[in-house]
C-alpha positions in Angstrom: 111.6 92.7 -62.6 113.7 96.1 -62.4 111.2 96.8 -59.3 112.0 93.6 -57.7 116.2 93.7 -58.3 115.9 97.6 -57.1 113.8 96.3 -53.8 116.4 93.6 -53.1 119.7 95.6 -53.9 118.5 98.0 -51.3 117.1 95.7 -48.7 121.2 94.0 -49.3 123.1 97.1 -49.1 121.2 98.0 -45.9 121.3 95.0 -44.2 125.3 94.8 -45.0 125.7 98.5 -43.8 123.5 97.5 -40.8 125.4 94.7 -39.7 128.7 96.1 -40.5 127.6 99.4 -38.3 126.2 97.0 -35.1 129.6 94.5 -35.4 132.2 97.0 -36.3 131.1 100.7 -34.2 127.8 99.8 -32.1 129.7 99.0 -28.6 126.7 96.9 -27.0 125.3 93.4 -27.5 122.4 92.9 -30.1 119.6 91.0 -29.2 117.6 91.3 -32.6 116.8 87.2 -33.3 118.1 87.1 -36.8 121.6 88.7 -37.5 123.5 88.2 -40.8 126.8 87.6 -38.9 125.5 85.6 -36.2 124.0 83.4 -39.5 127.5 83.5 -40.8 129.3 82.0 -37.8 126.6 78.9 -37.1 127.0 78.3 -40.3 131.1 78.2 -40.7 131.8 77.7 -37.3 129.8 73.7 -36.7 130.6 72.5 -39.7 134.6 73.8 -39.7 134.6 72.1 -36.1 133.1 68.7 -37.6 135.6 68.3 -40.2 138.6 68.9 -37.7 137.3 66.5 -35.4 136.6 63.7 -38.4 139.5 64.2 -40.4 142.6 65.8 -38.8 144.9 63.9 -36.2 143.9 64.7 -32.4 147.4 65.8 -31.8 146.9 68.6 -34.6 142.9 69.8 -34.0 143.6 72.3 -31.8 146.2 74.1 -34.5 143.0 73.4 -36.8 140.3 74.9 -34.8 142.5 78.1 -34.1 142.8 78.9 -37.5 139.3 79.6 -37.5 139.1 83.1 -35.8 141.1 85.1 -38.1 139.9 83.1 -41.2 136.3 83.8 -40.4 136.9 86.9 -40.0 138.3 87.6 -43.5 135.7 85.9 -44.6 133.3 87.6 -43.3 134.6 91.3 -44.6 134.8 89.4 -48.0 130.8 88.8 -47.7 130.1 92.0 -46.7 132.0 93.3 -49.8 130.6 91.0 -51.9 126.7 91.9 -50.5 127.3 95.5 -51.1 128.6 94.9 -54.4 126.1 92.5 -55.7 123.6 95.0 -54.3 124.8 98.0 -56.2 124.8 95.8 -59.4 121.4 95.0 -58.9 120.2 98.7 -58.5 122.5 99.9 -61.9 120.8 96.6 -63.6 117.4 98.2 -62.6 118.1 101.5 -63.5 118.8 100.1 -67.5 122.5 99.2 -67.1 122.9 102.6 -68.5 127.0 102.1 -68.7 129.1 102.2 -72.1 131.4 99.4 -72.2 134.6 99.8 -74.7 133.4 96.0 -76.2 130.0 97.3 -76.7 128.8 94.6 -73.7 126.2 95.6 -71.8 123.9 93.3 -69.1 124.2 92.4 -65.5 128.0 90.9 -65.6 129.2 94.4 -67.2 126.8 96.4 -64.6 128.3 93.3 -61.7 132.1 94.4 -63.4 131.1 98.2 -62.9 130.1 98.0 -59.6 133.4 95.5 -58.0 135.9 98.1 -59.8 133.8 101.3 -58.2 133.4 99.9 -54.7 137.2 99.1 -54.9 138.0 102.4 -55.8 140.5 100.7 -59.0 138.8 103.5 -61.8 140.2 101.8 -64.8 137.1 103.7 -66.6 137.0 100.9 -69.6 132.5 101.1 -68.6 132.0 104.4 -67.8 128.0 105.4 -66.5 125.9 107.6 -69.4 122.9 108.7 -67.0 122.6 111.0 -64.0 121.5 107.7 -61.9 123.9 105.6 -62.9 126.5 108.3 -62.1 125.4 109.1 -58.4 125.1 105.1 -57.5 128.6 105.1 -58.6 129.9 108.5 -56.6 127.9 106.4 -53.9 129.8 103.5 -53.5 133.2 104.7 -54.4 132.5 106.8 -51.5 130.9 103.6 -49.6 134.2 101.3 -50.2 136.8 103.9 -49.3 134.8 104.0 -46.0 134.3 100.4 -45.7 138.3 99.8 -46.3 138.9 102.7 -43.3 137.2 100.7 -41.3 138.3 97.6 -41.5 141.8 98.8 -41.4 140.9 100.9 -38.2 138.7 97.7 -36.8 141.8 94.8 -37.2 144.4 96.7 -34.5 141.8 97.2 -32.2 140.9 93.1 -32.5 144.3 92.4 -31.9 144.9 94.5 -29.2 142.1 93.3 -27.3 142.8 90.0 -28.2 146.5 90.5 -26.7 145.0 92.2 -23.5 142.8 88.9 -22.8 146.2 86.4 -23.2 148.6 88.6 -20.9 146.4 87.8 -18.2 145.6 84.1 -18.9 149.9 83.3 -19.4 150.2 84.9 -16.1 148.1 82.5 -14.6 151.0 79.8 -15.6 152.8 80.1 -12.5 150.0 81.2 -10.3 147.4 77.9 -11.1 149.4 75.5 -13.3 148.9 74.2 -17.0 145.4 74.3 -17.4 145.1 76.5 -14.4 142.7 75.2 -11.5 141.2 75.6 -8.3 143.3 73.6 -6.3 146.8 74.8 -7.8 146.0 78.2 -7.5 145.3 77.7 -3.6 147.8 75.3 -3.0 150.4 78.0 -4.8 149.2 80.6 -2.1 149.2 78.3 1.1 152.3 80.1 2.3 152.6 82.7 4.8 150.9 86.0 3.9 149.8 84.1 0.6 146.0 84.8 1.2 146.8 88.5 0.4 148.4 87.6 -3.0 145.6 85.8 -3.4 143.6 88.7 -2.7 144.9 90.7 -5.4 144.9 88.2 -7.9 140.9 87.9 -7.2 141.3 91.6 -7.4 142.9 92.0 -11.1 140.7 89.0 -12.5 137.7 91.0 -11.4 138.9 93.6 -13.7 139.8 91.3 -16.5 136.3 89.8 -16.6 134.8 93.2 -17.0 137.2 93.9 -19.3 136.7 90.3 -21.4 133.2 91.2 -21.5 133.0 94.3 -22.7 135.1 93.7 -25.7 133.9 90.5 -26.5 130.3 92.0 -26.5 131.9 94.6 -28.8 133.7 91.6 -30.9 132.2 88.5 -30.5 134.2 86.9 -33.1 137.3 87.2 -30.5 136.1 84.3 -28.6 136.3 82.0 -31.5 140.4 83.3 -31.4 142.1 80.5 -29.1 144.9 81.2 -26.8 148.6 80.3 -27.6 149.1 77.0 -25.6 146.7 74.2 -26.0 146.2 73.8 -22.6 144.8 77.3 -22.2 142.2 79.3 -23.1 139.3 82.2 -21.9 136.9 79.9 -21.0 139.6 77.3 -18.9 141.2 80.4 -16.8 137.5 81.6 -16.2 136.4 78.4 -15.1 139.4 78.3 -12.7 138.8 81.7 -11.3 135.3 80.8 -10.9 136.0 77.4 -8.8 138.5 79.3 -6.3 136.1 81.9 -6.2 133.3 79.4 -5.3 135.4 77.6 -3.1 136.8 81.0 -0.8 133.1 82.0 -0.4 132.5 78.0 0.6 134.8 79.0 3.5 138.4 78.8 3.2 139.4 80.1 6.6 141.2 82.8 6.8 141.0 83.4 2.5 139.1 87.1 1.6 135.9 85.8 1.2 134.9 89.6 0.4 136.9 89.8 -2.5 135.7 86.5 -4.1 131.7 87.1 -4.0 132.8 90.1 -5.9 135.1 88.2 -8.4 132.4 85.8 -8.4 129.8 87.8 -9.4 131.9 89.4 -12.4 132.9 86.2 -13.7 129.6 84.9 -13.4 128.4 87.7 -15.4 130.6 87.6 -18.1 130.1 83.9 -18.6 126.3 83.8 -18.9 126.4 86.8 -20.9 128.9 85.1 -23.5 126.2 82.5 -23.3 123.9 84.5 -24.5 125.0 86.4 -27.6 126.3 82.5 -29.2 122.9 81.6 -27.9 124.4 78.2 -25.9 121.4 77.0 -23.8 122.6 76.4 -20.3 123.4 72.3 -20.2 124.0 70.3 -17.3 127.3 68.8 -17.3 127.1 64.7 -17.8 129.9 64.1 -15.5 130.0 65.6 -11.9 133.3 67.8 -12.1 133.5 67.7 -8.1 132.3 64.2 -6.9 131.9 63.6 -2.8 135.7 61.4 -3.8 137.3 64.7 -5.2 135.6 67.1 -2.7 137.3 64.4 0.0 140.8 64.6 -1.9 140.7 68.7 -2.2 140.1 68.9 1.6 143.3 66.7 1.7 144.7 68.8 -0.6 144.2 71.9 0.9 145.1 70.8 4.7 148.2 69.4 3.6 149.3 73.1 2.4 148.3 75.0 5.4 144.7 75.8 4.3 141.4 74.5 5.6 138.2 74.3 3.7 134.8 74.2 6.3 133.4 71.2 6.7 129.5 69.9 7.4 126.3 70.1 5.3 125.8 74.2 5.4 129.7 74.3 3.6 128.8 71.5 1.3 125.1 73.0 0.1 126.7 76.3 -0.3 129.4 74.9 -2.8 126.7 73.3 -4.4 124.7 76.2 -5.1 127.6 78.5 -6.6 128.7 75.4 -9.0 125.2 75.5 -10.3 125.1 79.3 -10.9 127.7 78.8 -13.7 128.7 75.3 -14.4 125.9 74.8 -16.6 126.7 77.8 -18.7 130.3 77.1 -18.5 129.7 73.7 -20.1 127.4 74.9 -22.9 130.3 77.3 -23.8 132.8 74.6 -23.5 129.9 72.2 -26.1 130.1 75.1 -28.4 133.5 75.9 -28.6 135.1 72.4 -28.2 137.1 73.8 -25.6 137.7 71.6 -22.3 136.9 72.5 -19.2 139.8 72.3 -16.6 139.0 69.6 -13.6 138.6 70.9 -9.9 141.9 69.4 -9.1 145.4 69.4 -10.8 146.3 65.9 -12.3 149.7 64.3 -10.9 153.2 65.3 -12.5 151.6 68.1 -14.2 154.6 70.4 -16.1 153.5 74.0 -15.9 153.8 75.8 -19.5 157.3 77.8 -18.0 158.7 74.7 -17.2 158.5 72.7 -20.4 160.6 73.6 -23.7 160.9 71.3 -26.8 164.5 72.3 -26.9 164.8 70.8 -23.5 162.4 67.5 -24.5 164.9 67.3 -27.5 168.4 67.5 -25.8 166.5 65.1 -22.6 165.6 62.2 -25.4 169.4 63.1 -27.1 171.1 62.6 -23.9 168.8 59.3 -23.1 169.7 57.7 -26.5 172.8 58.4 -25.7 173.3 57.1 -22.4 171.1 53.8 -23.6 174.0 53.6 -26.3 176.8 54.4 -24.1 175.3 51.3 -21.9 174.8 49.0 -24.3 177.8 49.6 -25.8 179.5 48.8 -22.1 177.3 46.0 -21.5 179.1 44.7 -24.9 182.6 45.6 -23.8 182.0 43.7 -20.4 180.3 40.9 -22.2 183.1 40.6 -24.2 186.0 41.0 -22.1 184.0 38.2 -19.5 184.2 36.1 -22.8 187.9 36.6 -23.8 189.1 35.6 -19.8 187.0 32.6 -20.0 188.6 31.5 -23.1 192.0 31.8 -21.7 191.4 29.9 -18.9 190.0 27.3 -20.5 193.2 27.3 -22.6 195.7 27.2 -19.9 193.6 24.3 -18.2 194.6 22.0 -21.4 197.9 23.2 -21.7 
């Protein structure tokens, strides 16, 4: 049995160390088919989703599913901590819990008590080790936890300052493609004279911002599961909107630079199915057609009723086709995993942008309203009663 517990407190303490090292410091994306944190996240992640959708008000899920991220993560450092401490108890158990206890207790919880307060670096020294092994396990992980707390303390900044890198770009896309951003907004929005140049450079920053997004969420992978600050945005939604204009300029919008969006495009493209890969989302095919023949008809409207034209015939029409299926598939299967939605082709009616909506204005708007509905009524009264009181009087004066 001391064989055994050795064998497995090793095999834990390596695999923690392993996983910590490849989520934490290795800067690539890990294709080994069994990961402890990947196993962690399926785990947390479906069922945390199912109880949000079953038992919390629609108006409130996405506040519940965004609590997820940075809960998960804790979580996660707490089962690392806990593996490596359970494994070091395991090896001091094996070695003949050779501790002295002030109470005279010996066992696994004493040698399970030695190891917490070790790896936490707390040295209250009420079990003290009383053989050369027992000692060196415990210079071992002292040494172990004050490098496991440097890291995560070094690891947390950099989350949240990719994490803040990824949102700048995605609020800025407010103004420049509507609340949740799309295709036809952000053309529409750059219809206007020397607007295909803006649109240029737009194209232009979001190709960096893709390579950008996918390098550090190949780094972190447990930033995608951190959700942007509006409901009606988030990484997947503003890369899906990119992605459509992108599709659409290469489909031939005439005079649009078509140069510049096969190169966004293909950026995009590869930080999507790449995302796709490390949660391990099977491409799906979407069970609604985001851009029927009806909407295709209505975004040509659109787009000619805002100075741009998009090419017409069956060559325009097949190419379109072929982008959407390069990443809509993948884009879905994201979207199924994350229960994120994916933003239509073409901006609904009446839409209010994120900039132009406040609840202090919503407030004082319904204030003013229920005030002007009592300011009515109450005239509709005065009127009412005043229409009464002359009728009275001339009914008077008639007997009299």
């Amino acid at each position: 049995m001391a064989v055994i517990a050795a064998i497995i407190g090793v095999s834990l303490i390596i695999v923690v160390l392993w996983e910590g090292f490849e989520t934490i410091v290795l800067p690539r994306r890990i294709t080994r088919r069994f990961r402890l944190t990947r196993f962690f996240y399926r785990r947390t992640w479906r069922p945390w989703a199912a109880m949000v959708e079953s038992c919390i008000p629609m108006r409130q899920q996405e506040n519940w599913l965004s609590v997820f991220g940075p809960l998960s993560l804790l979580l996660l450092l707490c089962v690392w901590a806990g593996g490596l401490i359970f494994g070091f108890a395991l090896l001091h158990w094996a070695t003949g819990s050779a501790v002295i206890a002030h109470d005279g207790s010996t066992g696994f919880l004493t040698d399970l008590y030695l190891s917490g307060t070790t790896f936490f670096t707390l040295g209250l020294g009420d079990v003290i080790p009383r053989s050369t092994p027992a000692r060196f396990l415990l210079v071992v992980e002292s040494g172990m936890g004050f490098a496991f707390l440097a890291l995560v303390i070094g690891y947390l900044p950099a989350l949240n300052q990719s994490f803040a890198r990824r949102e700048v770009s995605i609020s800025l896309l407010d103004a420049r493609a509507g609340s949740p951003p799309t295709a036809s907004e952000m053309l529409r929005r750059h219809g206007y004279e020397r607007g295909m140049e803006a649109l240029r450079q737009l194209l232009h920053e979001w190709e960096r911002w893709s390579a950008e997004f996918l390098e550090g969420h190949l780094s972190y992978p447990v930033l995608a599961y951190f959700r942007s600050q509006h409901d009606n945005q988030s990484w997947l939604g503003a890369l899906t909107a990119i992605l459509d204009t992108s599709a659409l300029v290469m489909a031939g919008v005439e005079g649009a630079c078509e140069r510049q969006a096969e190169l966004t495009f293909a950026m995009a493209r590869h930080a999507v199915v790449d995302l796709s890969l490390v949660f391990k989302t099977r491409p799906r095919e979407p069970g609604q057609d985001r851009l029927s023949p009806e909407k295709l008809s209505d975004l040509r409207a659109l787009l000619v009723a805002n100075g741009l034209k998009l090419r017409e015939g069956e060559a325009a029409e097949k190419k379109l086709a072929e982008l959407r299926w390069m990443y809509e598939p993948y884009v879905h299967a994201l979207a199924t995993h994350f229960h994120v939605s994916i933003p239509s082709w073409i901006a609904p009616e009446n839409r209010v942008d994120n900039w132009q909506a406040s609840v202090w204005e919503r407030r004082n708007i319904s204030r003013k309203e229920a005030y002007n509905s009592g300011r009515a009524r109450g005239e509709t009264e005065r009127l009412s009663f005043q229409y009464g009181r002359t009728r009275m009087m001339s009914i008077v004066k008639m007997w009299s």
